[in-house]
N, CA, C and O atoms as CSV, one atom per row, in Angstrom:
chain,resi,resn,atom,element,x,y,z
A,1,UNK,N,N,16.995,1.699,-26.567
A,1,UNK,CA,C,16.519,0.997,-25.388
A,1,UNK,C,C,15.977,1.981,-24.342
A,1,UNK,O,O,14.809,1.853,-23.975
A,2,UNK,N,N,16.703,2.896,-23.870
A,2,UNK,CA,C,16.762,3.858,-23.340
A,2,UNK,C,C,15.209,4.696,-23.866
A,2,UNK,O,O,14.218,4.946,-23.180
A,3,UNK,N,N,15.421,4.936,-25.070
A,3,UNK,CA,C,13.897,6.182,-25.253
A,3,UNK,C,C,12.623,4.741,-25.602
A,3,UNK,O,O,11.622,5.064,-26.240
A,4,UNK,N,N,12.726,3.666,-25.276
A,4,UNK,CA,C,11.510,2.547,-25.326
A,4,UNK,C,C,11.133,2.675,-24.028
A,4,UNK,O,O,9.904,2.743,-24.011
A,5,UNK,N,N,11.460,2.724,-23.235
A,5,UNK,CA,C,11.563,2.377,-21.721
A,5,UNK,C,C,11.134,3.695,-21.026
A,5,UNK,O,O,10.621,3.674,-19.908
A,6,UNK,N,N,11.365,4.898,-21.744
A,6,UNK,CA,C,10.838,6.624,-21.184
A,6,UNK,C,C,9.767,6.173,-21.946
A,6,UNK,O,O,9.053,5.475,-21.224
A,7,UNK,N,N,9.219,6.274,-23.362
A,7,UNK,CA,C,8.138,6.063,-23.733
A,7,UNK,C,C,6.867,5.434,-23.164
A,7,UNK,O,O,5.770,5.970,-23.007
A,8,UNK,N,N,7.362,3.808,-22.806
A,8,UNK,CA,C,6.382,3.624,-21.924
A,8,UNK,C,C,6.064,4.035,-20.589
A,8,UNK,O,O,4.925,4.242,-20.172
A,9,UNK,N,N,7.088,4.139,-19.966
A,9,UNK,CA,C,6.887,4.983,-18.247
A,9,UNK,C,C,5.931,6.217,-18.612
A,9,UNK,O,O,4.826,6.559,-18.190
A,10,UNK,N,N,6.443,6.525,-19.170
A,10,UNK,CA,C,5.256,7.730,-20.040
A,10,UNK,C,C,4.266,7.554,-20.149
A,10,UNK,O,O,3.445,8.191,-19.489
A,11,UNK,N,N,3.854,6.463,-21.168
A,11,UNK,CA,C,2.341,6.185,-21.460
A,11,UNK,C,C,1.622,5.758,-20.134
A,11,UNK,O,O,0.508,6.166,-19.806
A,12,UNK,N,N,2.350,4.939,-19.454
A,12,UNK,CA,C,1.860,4.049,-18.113
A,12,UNK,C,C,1.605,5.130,-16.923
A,12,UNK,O,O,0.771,4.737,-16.107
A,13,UNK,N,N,2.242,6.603,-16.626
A,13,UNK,CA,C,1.784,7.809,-15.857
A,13,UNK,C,C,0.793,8.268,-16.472
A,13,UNK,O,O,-0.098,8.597,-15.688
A,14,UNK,N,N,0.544,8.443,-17.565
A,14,UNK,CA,C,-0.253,9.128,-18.079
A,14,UNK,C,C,-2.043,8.700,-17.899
A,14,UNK,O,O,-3.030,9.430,-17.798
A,15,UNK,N,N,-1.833,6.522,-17.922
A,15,UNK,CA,C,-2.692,6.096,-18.377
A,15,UNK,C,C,-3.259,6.479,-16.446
A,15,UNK,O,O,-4.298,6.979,-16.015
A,16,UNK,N,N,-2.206,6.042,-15.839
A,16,UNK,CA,C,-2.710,5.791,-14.096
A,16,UNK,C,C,-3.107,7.390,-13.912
A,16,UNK,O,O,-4.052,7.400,-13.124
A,17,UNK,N,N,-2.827,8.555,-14.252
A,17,UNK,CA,C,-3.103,9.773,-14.363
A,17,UNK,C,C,-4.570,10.253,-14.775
A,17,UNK,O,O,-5.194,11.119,-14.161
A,18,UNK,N,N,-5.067,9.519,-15.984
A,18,UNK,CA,C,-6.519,9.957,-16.174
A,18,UNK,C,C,-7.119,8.779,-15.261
A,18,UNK,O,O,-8.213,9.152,-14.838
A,19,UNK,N,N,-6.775,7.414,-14.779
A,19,UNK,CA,C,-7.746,6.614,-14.073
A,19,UNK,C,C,-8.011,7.072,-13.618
A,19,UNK,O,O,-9.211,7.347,-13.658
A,20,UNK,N,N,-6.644,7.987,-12.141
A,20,UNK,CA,C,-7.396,8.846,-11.290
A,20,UNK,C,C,-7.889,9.701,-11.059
A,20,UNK,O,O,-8.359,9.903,-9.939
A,21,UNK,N,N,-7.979,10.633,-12.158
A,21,UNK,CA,C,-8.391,11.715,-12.495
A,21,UNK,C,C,-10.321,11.371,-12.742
A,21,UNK,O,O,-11.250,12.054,-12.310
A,22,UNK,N,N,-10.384,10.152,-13.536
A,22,UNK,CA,C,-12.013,9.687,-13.581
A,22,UNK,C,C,-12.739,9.300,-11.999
A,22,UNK,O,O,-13.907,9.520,-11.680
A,23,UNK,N,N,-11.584,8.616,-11.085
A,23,UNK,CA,C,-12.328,8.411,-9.810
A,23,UNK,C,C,-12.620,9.693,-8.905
A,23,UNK,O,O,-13.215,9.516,-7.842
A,24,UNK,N,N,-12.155,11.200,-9.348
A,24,UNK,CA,C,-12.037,12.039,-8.455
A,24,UNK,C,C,-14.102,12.523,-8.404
A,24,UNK,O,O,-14.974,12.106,-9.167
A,25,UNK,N,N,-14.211,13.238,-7.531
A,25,UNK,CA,C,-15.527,13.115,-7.194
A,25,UNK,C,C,-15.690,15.412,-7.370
A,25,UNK,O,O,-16.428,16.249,-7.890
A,26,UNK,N,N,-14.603,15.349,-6.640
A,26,UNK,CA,C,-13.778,16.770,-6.946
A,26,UNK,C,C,-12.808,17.259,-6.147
A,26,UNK,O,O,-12.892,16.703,-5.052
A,27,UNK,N,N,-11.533,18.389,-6.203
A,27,UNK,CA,C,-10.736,18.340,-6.302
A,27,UNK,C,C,-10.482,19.965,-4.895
A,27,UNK,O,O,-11.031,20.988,-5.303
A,28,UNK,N,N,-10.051,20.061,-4.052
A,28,UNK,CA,C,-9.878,21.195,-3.409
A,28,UNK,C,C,-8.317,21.307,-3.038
A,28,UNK,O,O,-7.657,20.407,-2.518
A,29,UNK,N,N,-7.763,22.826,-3.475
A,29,UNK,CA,C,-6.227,22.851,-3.317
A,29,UNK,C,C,-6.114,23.877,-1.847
A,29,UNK,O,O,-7.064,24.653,-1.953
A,30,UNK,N,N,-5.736,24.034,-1.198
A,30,UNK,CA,C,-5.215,24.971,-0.134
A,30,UNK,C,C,-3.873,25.308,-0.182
A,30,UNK,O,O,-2.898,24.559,-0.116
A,31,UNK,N,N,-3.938,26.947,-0.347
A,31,UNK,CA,C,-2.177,27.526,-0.296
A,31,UNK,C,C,-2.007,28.664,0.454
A,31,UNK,O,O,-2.180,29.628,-0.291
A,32,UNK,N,N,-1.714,29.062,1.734
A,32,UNK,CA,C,-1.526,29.782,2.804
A,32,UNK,C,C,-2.480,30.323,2.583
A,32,UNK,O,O,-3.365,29.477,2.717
A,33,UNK,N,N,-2.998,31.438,2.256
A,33,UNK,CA,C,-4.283,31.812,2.287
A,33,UNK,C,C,-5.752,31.558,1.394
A,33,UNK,O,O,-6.848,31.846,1.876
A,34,UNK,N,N,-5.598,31.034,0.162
A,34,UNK,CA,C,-6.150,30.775,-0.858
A,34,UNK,C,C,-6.929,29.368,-0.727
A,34,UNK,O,O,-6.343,28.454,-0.147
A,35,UNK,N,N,-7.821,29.220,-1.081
A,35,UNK,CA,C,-8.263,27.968,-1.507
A,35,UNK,C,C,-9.078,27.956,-2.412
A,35,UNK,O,O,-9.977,28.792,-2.326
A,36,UNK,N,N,-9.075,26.972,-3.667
A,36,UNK,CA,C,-9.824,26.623,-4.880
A,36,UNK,C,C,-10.210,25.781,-4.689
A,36,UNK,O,O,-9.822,24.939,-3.880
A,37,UNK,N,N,-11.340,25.746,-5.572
A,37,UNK,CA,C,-12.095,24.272,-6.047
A,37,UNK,C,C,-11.829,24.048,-7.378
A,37,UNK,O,O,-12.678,24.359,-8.213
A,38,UNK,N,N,-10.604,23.474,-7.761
A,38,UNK,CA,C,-10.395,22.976,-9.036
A,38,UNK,C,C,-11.268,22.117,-9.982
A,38,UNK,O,O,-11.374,22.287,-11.196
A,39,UNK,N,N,-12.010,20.960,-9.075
A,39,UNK,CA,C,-12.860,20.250,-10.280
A,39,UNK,C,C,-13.994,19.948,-9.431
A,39,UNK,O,O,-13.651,19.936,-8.249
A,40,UNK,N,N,-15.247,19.695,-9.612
A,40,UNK,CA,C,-16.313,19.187,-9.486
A,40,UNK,C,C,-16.949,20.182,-8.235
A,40,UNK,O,O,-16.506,21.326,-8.129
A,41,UNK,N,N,-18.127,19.634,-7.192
A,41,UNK,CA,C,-18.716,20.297,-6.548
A,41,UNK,C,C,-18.752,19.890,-4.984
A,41,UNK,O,O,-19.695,19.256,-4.511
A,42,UNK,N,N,-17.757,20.268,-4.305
A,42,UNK,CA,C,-17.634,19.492,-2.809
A,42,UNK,C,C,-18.811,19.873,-2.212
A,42,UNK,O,O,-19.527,20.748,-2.701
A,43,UNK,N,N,-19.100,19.227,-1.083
A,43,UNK,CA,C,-19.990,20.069,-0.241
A,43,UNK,C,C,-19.545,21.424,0.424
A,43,UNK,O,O,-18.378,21.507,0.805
A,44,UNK,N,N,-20.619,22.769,0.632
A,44,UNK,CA,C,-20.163,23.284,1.476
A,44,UNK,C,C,-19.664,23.505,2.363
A,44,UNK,O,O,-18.959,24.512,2.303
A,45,UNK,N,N,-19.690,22.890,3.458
A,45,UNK,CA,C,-20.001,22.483,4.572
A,45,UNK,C,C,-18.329,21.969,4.704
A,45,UNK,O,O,-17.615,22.085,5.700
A,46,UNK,N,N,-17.996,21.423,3.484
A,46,UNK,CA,C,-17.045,20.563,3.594
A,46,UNK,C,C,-15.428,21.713,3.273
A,46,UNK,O,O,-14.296,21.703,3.755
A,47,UNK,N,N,-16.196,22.669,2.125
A,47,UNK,CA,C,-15.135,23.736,1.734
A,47,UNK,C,C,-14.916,24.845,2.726
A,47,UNK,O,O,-13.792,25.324,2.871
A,48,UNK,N,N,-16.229,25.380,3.596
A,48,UNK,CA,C,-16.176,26.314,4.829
A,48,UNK,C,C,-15.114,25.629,5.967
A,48,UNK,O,O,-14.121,26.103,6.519
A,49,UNK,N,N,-15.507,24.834,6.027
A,49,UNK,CA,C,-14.888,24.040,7.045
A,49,UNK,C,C,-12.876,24.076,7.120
A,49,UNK,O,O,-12.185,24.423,8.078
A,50,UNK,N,N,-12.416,23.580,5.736
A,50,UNK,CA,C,-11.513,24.107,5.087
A,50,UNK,C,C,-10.800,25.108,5.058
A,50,UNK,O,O,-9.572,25.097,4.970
A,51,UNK,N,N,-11.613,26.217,5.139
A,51,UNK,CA,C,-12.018,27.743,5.152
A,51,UNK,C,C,-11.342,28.541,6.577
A,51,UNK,O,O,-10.714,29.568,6.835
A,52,UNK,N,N,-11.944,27.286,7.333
A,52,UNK,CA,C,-11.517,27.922,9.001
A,52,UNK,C,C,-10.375,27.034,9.081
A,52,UNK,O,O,-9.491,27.794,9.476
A,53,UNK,N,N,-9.975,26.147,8.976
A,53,UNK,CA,C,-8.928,25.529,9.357
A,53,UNK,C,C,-7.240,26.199,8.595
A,53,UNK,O,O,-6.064,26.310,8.939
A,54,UNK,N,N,-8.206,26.531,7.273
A,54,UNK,CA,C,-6.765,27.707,6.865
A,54,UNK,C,C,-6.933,28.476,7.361
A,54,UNK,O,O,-5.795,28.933,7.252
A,55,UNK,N,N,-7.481,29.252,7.986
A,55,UNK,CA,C,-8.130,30.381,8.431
A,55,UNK,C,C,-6.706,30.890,10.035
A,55,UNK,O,O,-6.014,31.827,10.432
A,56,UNK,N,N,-7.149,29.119,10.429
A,56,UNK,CA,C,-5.943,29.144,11.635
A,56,UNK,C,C,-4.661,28.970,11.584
A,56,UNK,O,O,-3.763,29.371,12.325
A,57,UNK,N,N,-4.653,28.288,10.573
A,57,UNK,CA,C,-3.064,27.808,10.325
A,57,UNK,C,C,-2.790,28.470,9.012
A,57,UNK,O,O,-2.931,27.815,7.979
A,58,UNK,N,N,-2.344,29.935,8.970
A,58,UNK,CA,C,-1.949,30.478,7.068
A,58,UNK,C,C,-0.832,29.267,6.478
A,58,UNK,O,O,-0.405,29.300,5.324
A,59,UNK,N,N,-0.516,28.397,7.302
A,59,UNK,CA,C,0.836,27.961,6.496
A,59,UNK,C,C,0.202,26.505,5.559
A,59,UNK,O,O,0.858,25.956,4.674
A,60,UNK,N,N,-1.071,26.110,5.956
A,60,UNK,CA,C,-1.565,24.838,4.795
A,60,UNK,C,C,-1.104,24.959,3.329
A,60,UNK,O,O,-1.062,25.863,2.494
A,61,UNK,N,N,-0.723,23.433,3.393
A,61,UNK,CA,C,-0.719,23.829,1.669
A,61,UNK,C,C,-0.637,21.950,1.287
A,61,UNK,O,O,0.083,21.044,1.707
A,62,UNK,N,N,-1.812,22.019,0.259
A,62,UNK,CA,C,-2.094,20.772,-0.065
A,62,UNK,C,C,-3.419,20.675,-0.858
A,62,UNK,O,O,-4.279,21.502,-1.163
A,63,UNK,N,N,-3.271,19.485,-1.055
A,63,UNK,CA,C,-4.178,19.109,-1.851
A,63,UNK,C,C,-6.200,18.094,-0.679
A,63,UNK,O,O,-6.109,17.131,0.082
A,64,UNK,N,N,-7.370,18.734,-0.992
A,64,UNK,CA,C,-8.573,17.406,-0.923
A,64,UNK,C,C,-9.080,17.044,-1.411
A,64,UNK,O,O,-9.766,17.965,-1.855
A,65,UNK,N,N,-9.443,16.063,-1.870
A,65,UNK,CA,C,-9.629,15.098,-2.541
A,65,UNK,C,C,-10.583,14.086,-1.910
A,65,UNK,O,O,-10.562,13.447,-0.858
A,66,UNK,N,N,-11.971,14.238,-3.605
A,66,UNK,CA,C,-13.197,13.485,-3.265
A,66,UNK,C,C,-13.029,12.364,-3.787
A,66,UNK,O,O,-13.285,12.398,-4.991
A,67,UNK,N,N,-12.618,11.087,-3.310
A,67,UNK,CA,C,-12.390,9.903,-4.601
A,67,UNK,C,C,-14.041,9.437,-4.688
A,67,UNK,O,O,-14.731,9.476,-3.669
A,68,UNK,N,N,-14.616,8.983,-6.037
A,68,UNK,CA,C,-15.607,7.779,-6.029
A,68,UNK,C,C,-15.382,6.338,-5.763
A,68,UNK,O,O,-14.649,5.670,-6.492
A,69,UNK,N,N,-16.140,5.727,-4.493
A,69,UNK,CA,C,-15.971,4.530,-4.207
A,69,UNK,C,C,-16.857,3.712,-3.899
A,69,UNK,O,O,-16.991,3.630,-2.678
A,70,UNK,N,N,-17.720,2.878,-4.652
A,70,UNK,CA,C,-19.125,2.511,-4.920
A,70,UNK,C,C,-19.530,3.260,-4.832
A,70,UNK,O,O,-19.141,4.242,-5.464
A,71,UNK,N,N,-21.185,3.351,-3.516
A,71,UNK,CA,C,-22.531,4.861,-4.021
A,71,UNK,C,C,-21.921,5.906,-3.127
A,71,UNK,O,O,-22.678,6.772,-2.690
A,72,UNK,N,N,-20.238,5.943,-2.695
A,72,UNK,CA,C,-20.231,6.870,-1.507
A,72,UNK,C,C,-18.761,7.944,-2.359
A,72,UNK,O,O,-18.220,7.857,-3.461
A,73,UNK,N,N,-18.601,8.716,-1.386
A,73,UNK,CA,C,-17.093,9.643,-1.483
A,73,UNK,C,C,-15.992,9.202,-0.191
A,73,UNK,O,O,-16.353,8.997,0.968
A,74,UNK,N,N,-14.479,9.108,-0.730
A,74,UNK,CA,C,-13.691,8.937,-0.066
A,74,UNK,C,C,-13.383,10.273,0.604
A,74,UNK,O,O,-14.324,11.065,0.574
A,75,UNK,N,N,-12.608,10.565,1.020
A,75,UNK,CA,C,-11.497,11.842,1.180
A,75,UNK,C,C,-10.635,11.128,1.020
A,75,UNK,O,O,-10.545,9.958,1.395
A,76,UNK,N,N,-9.663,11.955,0.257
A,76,UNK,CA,C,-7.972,11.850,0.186
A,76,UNK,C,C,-7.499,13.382,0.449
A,76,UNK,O,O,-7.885,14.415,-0.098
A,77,UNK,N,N,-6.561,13.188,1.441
A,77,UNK,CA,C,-5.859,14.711,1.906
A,77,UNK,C,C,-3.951,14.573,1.464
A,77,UNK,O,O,-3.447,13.671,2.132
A,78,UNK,N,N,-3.220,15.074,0.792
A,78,UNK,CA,C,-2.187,15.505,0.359
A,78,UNK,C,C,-1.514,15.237,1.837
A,78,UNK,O,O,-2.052,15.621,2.875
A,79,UNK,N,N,-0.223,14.503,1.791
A,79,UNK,CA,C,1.214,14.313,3.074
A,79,UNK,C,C,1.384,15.753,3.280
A,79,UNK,O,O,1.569,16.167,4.424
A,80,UNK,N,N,1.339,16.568,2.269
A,80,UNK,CA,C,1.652,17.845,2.468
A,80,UNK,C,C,0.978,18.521,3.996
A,80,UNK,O,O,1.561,18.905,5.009
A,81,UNK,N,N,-0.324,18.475,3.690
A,81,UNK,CA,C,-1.006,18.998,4.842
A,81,UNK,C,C,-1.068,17.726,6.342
A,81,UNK,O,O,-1.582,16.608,6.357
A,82,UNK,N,N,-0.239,18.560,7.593
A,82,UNK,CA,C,0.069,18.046,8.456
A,82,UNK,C,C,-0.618,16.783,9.228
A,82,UNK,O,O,-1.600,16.513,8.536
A,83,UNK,N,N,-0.586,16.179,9.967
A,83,UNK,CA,C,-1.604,14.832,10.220
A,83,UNK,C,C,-2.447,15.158,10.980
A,83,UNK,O,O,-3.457,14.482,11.173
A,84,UNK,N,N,-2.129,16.551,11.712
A,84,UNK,CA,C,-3.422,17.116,12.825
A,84,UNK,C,C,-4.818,17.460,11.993
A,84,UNK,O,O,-5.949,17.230,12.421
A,85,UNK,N,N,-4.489,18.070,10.686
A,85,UNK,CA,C,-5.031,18.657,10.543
A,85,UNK,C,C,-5.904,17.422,9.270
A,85,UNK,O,O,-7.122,17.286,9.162
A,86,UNK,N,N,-4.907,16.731,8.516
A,86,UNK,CA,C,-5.833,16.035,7.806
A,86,UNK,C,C,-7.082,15.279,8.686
A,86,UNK,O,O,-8.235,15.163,8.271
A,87,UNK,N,N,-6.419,14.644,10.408
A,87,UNK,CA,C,-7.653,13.872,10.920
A,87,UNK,C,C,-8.459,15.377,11.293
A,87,UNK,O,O,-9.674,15.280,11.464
A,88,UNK,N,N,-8.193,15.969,11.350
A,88,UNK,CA,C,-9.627,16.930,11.111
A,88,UNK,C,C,-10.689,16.676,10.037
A,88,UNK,O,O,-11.831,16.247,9.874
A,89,UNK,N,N,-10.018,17.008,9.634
A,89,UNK,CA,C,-11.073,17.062,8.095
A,89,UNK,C,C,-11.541,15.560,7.991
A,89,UNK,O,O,-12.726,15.434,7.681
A,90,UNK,N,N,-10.735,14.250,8.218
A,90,UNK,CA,C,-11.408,12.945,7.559
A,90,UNK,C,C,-12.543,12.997,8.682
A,90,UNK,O,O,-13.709,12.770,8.360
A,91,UNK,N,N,-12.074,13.408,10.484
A,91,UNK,CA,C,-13.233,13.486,11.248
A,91,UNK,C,C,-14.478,14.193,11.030
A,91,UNK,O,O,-15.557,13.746,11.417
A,92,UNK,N,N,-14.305,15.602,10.243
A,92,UNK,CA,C,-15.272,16.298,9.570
A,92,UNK,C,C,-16.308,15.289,8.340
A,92,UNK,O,O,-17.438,14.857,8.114
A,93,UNK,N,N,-15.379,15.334,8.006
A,93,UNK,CA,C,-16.117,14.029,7.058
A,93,UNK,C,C,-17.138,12.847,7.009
A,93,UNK,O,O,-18.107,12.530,6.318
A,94,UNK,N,N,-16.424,12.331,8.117
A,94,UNK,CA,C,-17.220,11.143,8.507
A,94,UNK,C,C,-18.414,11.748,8.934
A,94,UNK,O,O,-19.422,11.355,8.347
A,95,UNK,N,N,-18.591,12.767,9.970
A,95,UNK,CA,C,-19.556,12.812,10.751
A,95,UNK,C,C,-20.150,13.778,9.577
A,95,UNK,O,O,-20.413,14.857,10.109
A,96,UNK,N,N,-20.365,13.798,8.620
A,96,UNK,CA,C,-21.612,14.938,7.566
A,96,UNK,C,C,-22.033,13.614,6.550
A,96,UNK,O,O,-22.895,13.714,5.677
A,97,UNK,N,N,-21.178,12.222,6.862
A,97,UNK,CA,C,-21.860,11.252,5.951
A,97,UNK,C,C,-22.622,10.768,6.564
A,97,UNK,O,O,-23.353,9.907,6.073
């Protein structure tokens, strides 16, 4: 009963795991000083930006995130990174769409 019930919780993370993995547009990680672009091609504009805001604060650490949502891009920013700083960036955002 027990390994039916891990099995599917399993399959069912896995399946919600690539959905969202297909809506991502691309993928930016921030870790005290570091930042990657793990998948796809953000805007510049959007990763510089990023750039300075770790730049001020070494202690970021989180995940941004481009979702696809009809002809446009979301942002999604990680709980991790503080709320000052995510409405930065969604404000950055808005105003380059």
């Amino acid at each position: 009963m027990f390994g039916t019930i891990s099995l599917v919780s399993l399959t069912l993370f896995g399946l919600l795991h690539a959905l969202r993995r297909r809506q991502e547009h691309f993928l930016i990680t921030i870790e005290g000083i570091h930042l990657k672009v793990k998948r796809g091609q953000p805007p510049q504009a959007l990763v510089c930006h990023c750039r300075q805001l770790m730049q001020d604060a070494r202690t970021l650490k989180g995940t941004v995130r481009g979702l696809k949502k009809g002809n446009g891009v979301v942002l999604s920013c990680s709980r991790s990174i503080p709320a000052s700083y995510r409405q930065d960036i969604q404000l950055f955002w808005q105003q380059q769409s």
